[in-house]
VEXPADREN-60060 format. One line per field, with one value per residue (C-alpha): residue number from 1; chain; z, x, y. Coordinates in steps of 0.1 Angstrom, whole numbers, plus 5000, padded with zeros to 4 digits. Example, Ala and Ser with C-alpha at 12.3 -4.5 7.8 and 13.67 -1.06 7.14 Angstrom:
2
resi <- (1;2)
chain <- (A;A)
w <- (5078;5071)
u <- (5123;5137)
v <- (4955;4989)
END
This chain:
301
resi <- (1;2;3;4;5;6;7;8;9;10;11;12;13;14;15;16;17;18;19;20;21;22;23;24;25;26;27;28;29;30;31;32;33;34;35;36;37;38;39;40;41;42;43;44;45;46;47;48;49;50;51;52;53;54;55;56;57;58;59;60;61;62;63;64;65;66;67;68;69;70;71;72;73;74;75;76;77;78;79;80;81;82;83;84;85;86;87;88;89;90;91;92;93;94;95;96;97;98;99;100;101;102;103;104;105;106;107;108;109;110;111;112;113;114;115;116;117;118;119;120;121;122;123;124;125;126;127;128;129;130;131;132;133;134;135;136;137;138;139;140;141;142;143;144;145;146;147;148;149;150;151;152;153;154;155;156;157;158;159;160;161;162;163;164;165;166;167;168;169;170;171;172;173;174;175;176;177;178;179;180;181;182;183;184;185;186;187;188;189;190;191;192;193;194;195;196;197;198;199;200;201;202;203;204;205;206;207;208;209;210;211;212;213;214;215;216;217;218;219;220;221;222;223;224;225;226;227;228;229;230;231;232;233;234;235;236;237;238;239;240;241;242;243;244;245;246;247;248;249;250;251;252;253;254;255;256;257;258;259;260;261;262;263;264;265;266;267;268;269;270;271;272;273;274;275;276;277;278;279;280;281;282;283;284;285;286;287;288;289;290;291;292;293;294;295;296;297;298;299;300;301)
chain <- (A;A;A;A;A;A;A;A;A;A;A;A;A;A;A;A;A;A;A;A;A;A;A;A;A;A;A;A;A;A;A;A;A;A;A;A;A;A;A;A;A;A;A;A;A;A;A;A;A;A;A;A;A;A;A;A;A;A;A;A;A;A;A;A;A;A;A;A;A;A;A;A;A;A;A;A;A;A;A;A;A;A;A;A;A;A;A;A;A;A;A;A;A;A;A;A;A;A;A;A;A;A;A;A;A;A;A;A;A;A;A;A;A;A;A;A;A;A;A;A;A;A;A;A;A;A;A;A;A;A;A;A;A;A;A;A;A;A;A;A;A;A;A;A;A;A;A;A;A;A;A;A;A;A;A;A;A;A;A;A;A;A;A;A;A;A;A;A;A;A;A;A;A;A;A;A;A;A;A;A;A;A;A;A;A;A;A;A;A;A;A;A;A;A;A;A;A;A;A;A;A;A;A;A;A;A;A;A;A;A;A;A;A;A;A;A;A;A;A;A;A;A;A;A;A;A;A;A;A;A;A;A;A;A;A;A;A;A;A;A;A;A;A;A;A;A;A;A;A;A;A;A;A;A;A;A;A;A;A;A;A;A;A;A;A;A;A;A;A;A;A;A;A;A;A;A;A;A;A;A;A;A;A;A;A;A;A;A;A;A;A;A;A;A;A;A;A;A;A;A;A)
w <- (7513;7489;7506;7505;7524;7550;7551;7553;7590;7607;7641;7672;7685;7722;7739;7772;7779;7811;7806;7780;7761;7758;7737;7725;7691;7684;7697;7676;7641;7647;7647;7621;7596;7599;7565;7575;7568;7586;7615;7640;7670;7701;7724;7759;7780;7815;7831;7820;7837;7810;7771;7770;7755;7724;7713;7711;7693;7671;7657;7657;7632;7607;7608;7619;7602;7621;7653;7681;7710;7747;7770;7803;7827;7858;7864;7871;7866;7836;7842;7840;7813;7795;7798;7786;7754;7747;7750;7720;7705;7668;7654;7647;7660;7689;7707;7733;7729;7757;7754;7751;7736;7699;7671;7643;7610;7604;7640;7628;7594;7605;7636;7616;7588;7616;7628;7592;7587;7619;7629;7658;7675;7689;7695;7689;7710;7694;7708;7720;7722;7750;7738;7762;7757;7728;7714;7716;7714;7753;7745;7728;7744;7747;7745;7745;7712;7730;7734;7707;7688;7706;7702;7667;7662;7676;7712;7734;7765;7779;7776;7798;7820;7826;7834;7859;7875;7877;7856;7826;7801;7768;7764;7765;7740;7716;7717;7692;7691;7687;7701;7719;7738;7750;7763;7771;7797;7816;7812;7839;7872;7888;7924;7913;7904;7892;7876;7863;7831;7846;7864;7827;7809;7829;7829;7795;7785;7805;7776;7749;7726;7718;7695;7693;7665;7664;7654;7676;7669;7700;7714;7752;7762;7799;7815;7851;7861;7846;7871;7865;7877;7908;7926;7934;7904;7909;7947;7933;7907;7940;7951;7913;7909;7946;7934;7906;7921;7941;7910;7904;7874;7851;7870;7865;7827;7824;7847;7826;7793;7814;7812;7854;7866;7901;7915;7951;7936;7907;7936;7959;7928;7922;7956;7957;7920;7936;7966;7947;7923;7950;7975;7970;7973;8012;8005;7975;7994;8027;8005;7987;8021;8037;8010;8009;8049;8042;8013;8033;8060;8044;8036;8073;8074)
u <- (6483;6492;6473;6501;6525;6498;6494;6529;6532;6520;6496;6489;6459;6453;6427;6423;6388;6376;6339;6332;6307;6285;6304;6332;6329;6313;6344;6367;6344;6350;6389;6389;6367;6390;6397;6433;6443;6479;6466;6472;6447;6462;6435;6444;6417;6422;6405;6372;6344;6312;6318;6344;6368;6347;6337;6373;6382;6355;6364;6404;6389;6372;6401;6437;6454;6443;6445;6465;6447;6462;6440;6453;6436;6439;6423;6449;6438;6436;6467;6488;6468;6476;6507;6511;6491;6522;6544;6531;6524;6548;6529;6552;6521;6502;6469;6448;6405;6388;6368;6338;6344;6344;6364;6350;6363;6387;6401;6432;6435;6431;6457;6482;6476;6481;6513;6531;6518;6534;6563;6567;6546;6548;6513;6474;6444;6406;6374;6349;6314;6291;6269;6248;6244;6223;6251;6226;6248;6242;6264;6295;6327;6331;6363;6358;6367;6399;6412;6402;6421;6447;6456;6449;6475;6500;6506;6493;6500;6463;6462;6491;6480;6443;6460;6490;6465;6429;6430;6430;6414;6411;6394;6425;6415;6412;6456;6479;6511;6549;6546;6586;6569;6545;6572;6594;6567;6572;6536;6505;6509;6486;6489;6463;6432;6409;6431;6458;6451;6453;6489;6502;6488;6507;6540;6534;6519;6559;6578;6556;6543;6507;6487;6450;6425;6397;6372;6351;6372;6363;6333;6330;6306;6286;6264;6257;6276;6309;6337;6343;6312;6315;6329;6365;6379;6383;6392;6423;6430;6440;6466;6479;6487;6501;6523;6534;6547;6569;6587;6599;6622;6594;6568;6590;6590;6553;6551;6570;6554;6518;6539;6544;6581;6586;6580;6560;6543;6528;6524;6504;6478;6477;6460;6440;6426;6416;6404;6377;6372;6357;6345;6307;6323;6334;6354;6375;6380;6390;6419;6430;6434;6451;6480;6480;6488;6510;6531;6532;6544;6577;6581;6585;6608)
v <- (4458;4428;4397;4376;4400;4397;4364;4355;4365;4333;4341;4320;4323;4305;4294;4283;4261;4251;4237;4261;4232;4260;4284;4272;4257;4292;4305;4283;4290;4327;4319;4293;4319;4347;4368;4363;4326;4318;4312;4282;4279;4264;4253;4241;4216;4226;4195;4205;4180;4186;4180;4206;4184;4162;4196;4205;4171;4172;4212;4195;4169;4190;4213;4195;4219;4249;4233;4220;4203;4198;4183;4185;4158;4182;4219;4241;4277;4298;4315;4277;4268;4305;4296;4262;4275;4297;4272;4254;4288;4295;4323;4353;4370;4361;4365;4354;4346;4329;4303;4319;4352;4355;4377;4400;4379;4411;4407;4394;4408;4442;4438;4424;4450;4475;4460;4458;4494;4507;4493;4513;4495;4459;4451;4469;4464;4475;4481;4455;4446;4428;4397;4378;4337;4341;4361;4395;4425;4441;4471;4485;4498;4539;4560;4598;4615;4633;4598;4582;4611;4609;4573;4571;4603;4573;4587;4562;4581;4577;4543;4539;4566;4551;4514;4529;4548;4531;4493;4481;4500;4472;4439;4413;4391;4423;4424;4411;4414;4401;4368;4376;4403;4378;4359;4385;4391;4360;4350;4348;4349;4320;4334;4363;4341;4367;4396;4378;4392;4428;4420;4402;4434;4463;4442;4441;4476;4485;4466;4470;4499;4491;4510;4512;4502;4523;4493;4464;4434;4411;4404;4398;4373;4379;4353;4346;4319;4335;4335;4377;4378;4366;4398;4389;4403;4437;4432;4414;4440;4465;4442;4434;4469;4471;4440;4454;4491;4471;4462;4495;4490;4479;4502;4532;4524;4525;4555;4570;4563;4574;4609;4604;4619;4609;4573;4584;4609;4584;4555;4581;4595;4556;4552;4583;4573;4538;4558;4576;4549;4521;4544;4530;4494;4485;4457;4471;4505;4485;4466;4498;4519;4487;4484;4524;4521;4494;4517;4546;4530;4519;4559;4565;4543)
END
């Protein structure tokens, strides 16, 4: 495709930082070095207390036209400061990196390329890759053939199916997409701490046709002291899914695209899935059987 076509689309890329001095510039170079080159990077401060903030000043001086800086004074969550990002955000396209993550140089080029190349789809998620501190590749994300064929045929009913029915099933920083969808969406919700991203992505994944890219265009950086870490996350992903098949006009949507026909049916395999899924972990198990009780409880109603 003719380079200039390409670059004509204009992409926001955000970037919420919370005393990320150790990774983000890194972070911000492997934005700012993309092959694509219409790209504005809006970073967001959210009340760091280390050197979170010079680091970001310092990238925003080498490179004011690439970036916007907001430096919030007070810590407010990821999800707020998510938020806030796409706010500023003017990108036709948009997408998210965290603050110490990094993208392939082709991240962008290749998604937009994707995009332009199928409009049928309004956004496209890749494959990613796990680097330690020292940025040592720990391992790279599997799909199964049958679904990797499947996806790249442009039916992305298993992607749907896997996230209605177990959790999200793609690296979030690996989406781009229309940046209305984004907002269409209604953004993050800050009263799930840990899986916000998980209850923004099946809200999403209900409005939005997402196609898959079948290369490692994100990698996902793990360290001790990281906050996914810290067990809570997937706890909270049982009751994100539980919030969300209460809304039953956008659930029924992505039920339906997961190829799922009746509502109860769908909610029950939902809980059974989760059943099997955290049976070796007490405290994950003990939330899923208490919001199962809790749904079929308002059948017998």
């Amino acid at each position: 495709m003719n380079p200039s076509i390409m670059n004509s689309h204009k992409v926001s890329v955000i970037m919420p930082a919370y005393n990320a001095q150790n990774f983000i510039k890194q972070s911000i170079l492997s934005v700012i070095n993309q092959t694509y080159t219409n790209i504005e990077l809006v970073i967001v401060n959210d009340g760091s207390t280390d050197n979170t903030a010079d680091v970001i000043m310092d990238c925003e001086k080498m490179y004011p036209d690439k970036i916007l800086f907001v430096n919030k004074s007070i810590n407010e969550g990821t999800a707020k400061t998510i938020n806030i990002a796409m706010e500023y955000a003017s990108g036709e396209y948009l997408s998210w990196l965290s603050a110490d993550d990094l993208y392939s140089e082709k991240m962008v080029e290749s998604s937009v390329d994707f995009l332009l190349k199928h409009p049928e789809f309004d956004a496209c998620y890749s494959l990613s890759a796990v680097i330690d501190e020292k940025n040592n590749i720990l391992g790279f994300e599997k799909r199964s053939e049958e679904y990797i064929n499947t996806m790249l045929s442009g039916d992305s009913t298993p992607l749907y199916k896997r996230m209605i029915e177990i959790s999200n099933f793609f690296h979030g920083c690996s989406v781009l997409g229309k940046r209305t969808n984004f907002l269409e969406v209604g953004g993050f919700n800050p009263a799930f701490r840990y899986a916000h991203d998980y209850d923004f992505w099946l809200r999403f994944a209900a409005i939005t046709n997402i196609g898959f890219i079948n290369e490692y265009n994100v990698y996902g950086r793990t360290y001790p002291t990281q906050i996914s870490r810290q067990g809570h996350n997937e706890k909270d992903a049982v009751l994100v899914w539980s919030n969300f098949k209460d809304n039953k006009q956008l659930y029924e949507k992505l039920m339906k695209k997961a190829g799922h026909k009746d509502y109860i049916e769908s909610v029950h395999l939902g809980f059974i899935n989760r059943i099997s899924y955290y049976h070796h972990n007490k405290e994950e198990l003990l939330t899923v059987l208490n919001e199962y009780k809790k749904f079929i409880e308002t059948l017998s109603i």
